[in-house]
N, C-alpha and C positions, 0 to 999 in steps of 0.2 A: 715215681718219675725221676728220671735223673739227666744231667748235664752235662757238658762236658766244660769246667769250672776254672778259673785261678783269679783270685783276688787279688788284687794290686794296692799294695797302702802308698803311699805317695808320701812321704814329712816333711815336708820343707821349716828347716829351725837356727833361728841366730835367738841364745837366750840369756839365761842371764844370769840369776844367783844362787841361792843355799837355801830358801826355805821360801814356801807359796801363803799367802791368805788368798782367800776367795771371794769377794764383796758382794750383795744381793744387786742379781738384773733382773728386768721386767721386761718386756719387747715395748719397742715405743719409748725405755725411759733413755735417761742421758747417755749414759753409761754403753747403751748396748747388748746389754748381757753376758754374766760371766765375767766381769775386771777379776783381774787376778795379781795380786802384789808379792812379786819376790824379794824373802827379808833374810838378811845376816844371823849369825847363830846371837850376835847383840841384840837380836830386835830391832834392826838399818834396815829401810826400805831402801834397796840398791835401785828392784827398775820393779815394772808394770805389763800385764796384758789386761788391755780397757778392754775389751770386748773378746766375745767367742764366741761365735755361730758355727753349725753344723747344716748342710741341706741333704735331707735323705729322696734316692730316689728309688720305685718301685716299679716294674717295668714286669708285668704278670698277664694281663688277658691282652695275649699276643693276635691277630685280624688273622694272619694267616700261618693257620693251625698245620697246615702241612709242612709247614716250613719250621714251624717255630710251637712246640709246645706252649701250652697255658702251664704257667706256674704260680699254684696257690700260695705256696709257701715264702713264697716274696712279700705275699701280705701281713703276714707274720714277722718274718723281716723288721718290716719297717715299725710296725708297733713296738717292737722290743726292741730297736737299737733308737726309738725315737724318748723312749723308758730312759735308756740306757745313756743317752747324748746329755737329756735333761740335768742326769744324778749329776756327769761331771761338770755341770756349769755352763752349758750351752745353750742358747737361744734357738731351739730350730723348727726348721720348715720343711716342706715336703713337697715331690713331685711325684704323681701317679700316674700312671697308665697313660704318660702324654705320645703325641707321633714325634716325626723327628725334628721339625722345625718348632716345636713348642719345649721336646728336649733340650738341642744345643740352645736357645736361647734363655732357657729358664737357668741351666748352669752358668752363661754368660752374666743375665743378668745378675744372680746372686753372689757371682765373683763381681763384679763391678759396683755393687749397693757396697759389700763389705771387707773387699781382699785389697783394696789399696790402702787399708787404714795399718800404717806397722803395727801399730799395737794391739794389734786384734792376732787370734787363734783361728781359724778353718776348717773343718771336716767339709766336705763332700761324699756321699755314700753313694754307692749304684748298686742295684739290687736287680737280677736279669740276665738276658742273653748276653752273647759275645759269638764275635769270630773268627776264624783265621785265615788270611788268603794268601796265596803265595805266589806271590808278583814277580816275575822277574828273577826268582830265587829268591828272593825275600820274603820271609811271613810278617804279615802285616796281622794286628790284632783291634779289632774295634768291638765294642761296645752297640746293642743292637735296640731301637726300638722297636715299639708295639705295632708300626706299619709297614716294618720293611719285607721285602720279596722275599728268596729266596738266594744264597749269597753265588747263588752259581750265574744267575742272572746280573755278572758283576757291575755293569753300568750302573743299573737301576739301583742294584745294592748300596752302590759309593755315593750316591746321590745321597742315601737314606741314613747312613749309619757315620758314629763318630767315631775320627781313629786313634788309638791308644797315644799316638804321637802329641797332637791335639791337647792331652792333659800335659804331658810334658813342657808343650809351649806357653800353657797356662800356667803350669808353676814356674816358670821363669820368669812369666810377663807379670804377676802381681807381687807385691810387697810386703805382703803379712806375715809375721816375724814367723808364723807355724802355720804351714798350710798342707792337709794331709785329705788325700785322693786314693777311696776305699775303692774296688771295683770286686764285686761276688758275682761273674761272669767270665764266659768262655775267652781265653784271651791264649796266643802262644806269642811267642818270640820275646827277648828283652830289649829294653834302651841302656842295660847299665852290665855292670861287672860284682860277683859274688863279692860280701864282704861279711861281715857277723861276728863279729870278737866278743868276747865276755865285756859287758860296760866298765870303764874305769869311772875315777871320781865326778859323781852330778857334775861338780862345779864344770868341768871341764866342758863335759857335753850340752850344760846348756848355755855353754859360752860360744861356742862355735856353730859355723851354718851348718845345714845338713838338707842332699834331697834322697829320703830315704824309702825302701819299697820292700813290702812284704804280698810276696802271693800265697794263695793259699793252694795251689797246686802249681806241677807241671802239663806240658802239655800233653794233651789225648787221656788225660786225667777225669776218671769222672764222679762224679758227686750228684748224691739221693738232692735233691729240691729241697729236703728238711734239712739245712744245712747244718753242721757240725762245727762247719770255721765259723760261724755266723755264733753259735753257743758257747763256745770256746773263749770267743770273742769277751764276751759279757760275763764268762766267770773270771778270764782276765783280769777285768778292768773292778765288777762290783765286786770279787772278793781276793782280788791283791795275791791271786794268784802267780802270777807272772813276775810278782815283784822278787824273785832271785834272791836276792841280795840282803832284804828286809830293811829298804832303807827310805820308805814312804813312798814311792816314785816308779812306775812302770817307765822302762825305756823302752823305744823300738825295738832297739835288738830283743832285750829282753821279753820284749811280745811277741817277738819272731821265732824265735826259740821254743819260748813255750808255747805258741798254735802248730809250730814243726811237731814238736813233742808229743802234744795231743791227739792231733789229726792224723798225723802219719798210722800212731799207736793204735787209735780208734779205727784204720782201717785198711787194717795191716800192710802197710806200704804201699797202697794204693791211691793215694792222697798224700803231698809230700808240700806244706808248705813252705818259702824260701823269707830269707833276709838279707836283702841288699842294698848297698846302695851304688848313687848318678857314678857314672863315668865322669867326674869331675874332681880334680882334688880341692877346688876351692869350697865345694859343696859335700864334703864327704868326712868332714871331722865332729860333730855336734851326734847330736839323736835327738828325737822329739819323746816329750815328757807326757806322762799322766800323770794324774793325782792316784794313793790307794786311799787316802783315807777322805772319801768324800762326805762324811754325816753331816759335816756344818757349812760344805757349798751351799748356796744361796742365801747365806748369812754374813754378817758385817764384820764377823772377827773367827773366821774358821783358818787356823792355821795347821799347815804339814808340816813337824820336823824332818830336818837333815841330823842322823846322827852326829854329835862332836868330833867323830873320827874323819870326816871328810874334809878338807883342805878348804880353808878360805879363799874368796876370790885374789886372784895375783898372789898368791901363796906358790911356792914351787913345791911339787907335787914329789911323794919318795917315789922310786920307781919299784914296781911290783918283784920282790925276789923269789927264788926258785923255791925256797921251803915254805913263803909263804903260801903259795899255790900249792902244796903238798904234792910236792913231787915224787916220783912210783906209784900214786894211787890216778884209778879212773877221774877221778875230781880233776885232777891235773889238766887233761885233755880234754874237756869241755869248752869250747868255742870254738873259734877260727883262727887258721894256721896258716903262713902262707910261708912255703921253697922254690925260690928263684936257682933253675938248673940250667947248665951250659956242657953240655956235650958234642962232640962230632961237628961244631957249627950251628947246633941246635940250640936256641935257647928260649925257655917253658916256664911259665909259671903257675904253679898249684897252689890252689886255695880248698883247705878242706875242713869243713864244719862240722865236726861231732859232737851228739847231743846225749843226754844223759840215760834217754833210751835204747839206745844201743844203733841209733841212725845217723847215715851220715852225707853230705855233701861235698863230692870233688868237682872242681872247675879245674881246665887245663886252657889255659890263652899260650897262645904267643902269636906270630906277624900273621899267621894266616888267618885265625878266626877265635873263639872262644865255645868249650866243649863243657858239658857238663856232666854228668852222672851221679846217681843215687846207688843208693849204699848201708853196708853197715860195718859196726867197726867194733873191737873188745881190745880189754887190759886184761892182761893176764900176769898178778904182782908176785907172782912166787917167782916165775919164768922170766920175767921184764920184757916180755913178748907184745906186741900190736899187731893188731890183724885188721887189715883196712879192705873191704872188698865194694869195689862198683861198676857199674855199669852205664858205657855211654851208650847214646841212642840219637838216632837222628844225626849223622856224626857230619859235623864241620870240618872237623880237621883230620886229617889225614893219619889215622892211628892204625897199629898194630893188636893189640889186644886192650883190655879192661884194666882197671886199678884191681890189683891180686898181690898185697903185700902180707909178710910175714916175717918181722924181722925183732932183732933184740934192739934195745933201744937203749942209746948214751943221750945223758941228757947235761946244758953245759952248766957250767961254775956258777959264773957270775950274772949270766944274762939267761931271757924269758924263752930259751929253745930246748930242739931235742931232734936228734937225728937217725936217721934208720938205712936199711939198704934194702932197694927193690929196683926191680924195674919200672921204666917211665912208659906211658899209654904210647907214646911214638918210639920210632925204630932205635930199638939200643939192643944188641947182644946179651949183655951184659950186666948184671946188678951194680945201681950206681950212688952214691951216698947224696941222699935227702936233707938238708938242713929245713928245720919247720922254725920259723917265729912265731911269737903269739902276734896277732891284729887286732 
């Protein structure tokens, strides 16, 4: 049985310092479940998350089967990411098989018991349908319960279903210092703009805000019901997979990366998940934190180091140099790059994320719309050759061909870039020079 799929993570994070303890919750006790104390490389308790709930939702024996297959596999779902919420120190709950007025209210209320508290963490999970309608030119994406119609019957639909915009306004409306909105449902369209760079130092990122979003596809993407983002997920997190870096700590990005890596790999470019984050720069500097080393969560003295190599808080930070990133190797070019180009009165911006499977992601914005395409990309270190190929779809912007580069690559002195010559997705004659920074 299969879907037509994109999970959405949602981060919302203003954090704090250098190293976590994790103190034992109970549901019902003071605490909340889940305190979590972040400590200096001295053993300083700089700050605190007093609570951490998760609500999973499971949305599977669908009333109207011709509209909406029954998906068994949601019930699996939720028993292993309910495993999985516990390890990292989460308190949670669950919603099943509810219609649509005991959905959005169950989500309401469970943001309202626990997301005005700042010092608290948040998961929300949705496990199920999705849609996509296209209003006006617009694709609109919602989240579907177990009693809606059929989405053609749009009235009735809109009445029934919640729209992806809706979470957005919830992670704005509440306060908890980390609030993250999973959706493993049919969903198209964005609210944000590509972003994805290799993580710089914790401290940084858990000092600043962040509204962060990972899907686990694009759109008309489909996905078996035994979900793969869903398992990925969980080897992520229980075995620090994802942790990059090896420095205790899954980041966003860094889980964005590696469920792209995964998924895409496991199925062979037919499943491509994304990392981005808000169209906001006040909300677009931090990343939201895991634990990898969870054995002594729900104990009174489980602490995760921060390497010594990482920067004390208000420490000013070295900036990253070009040998350090070993430059002329594939290594080099792993994360997100972005080239601000001005031609003919044209002016574009590329963002393109290469991952260490040989996949890759270009976004092209500028005043008329924002474009994407999927892709792959290679190093070639004898040659100093890049080959970046992709393909838009669904086109926003008004382009002439695909990303089709193949160029020698200068890369600069002092500072994190490197530049190439190709031509741009919109009308240019001509091959024209690329500057790429790292983001």
């Amino acid at each position: 049985m299969k879907k037509i799929c994109i999970a959405l993570l949602v981060l919302f994070c203003v954090s704090l310092p250098l190293t976590a303890q994790a103190s034992k919750g109970k549901r019902g006790s003071d605490d909340g479940g889940g305190a979590v104390e972040f400590v200096d490389a001295r053993g300083d308790v700089i700050g605190e998350l007093k609570e951490s709930h998760a609500l999973i939702i499971g949305e599977s024996d669908y009333i109207n089967t011709q509209a909406w297959r029954r998906l068994p596999g949601v019930k699996e779902d939720v028993a292993a990411l309910k495993k999985l919420f516990t390890e990292q120190g989460f308190n949670v709950e669950t919603l099943e098989n509810v219609n649509s007025i005991n959905l959005e209210n169950g989500i309401k209320n469970f943001l309202d018991k626990y997301a005005y508290n700042p010092d608290a963490r948040i998961i929300v999970y949705f496990a199920g349908h999705g849609a996509t309608l296209d209003l006006d030119g617009r694709k609109m994406g919602y989240i579907v319960p177990i009693d809606a119609p059929q989405a053609r019957n749009s009235g009735d639909f809109l009445q029934k279903v919640i729209p992806m915009r809706q979470f957005e306004t919830w992670a704005t409306k509440y306060t908890s210092r980390h609030i993250l909105f999973m959706f493993d449902s049919c969903f198209a369209g964005t609210v944000f703009r590509s972003q994805g760079a290799t993580p710089p130092a914790i401290s940084r990122l858990i000092s600043q805000p962040v509204r962060q979003f990972i899907t686990s596809g694009g759109e008309n993407e489909t996905v078996d019901d035994d979900s793969k983002f869903r398992k990925e997920f969980e080897n992520a997190l229980r075995n620090g997979a994802a942790d990059s870096d090896k420095d205790g700590y899954i980041t966003g990005t860094e889980l964005g990366l590696y469920l792209y890596n995964q998924v895409s790999n496991y199925t062979n470019g037919e499943q491509n998940p994304r990392v981005e984050k808000l169209k906001d720069t006040n909300l677009d500097k931090g990343d939201f934190i895991f634990f990898v080393n969870t054995s002594q969560i729900g104990t009174s003295a489980a602490i995760v180091k921060i390497p010594d190599s990482q920067p004390q808080q208000g420490a000013k930070e070295t900036p990253v140099s070009i040998s350090t990133l070993e430059k002329e190797t594939k290594e080099f070019f792993i994360g997100t790059w972005r080239a601000d180009i001005n031609y003919n009165e044209n002016y574009d911006t590329y963002r393109i994320t290469m991952t260490n499977n040989g996949r890759c992601t270009v976004t092209l914005t500028n005043d008329d719309a924002e474009q994407e395409g999927t892709g792959n990309w290679s190093w070639d270190s004898k040659t100093k050759r890049l080959k970046v190929n992709a393909t838009f779809r669904n086109a926003k912007i008004t382009y002439q061909r695909n990303i089709e580069w193949l160029s020698l690559v200068s890369f600069g002195e002092d500072n994190d870039y490197f530049y190439i010559l190709g031509k741009p997705a919109t009308a240019a004659p001509n091959n024209i020079r690329f500057t790429f920074y790292r983001e």
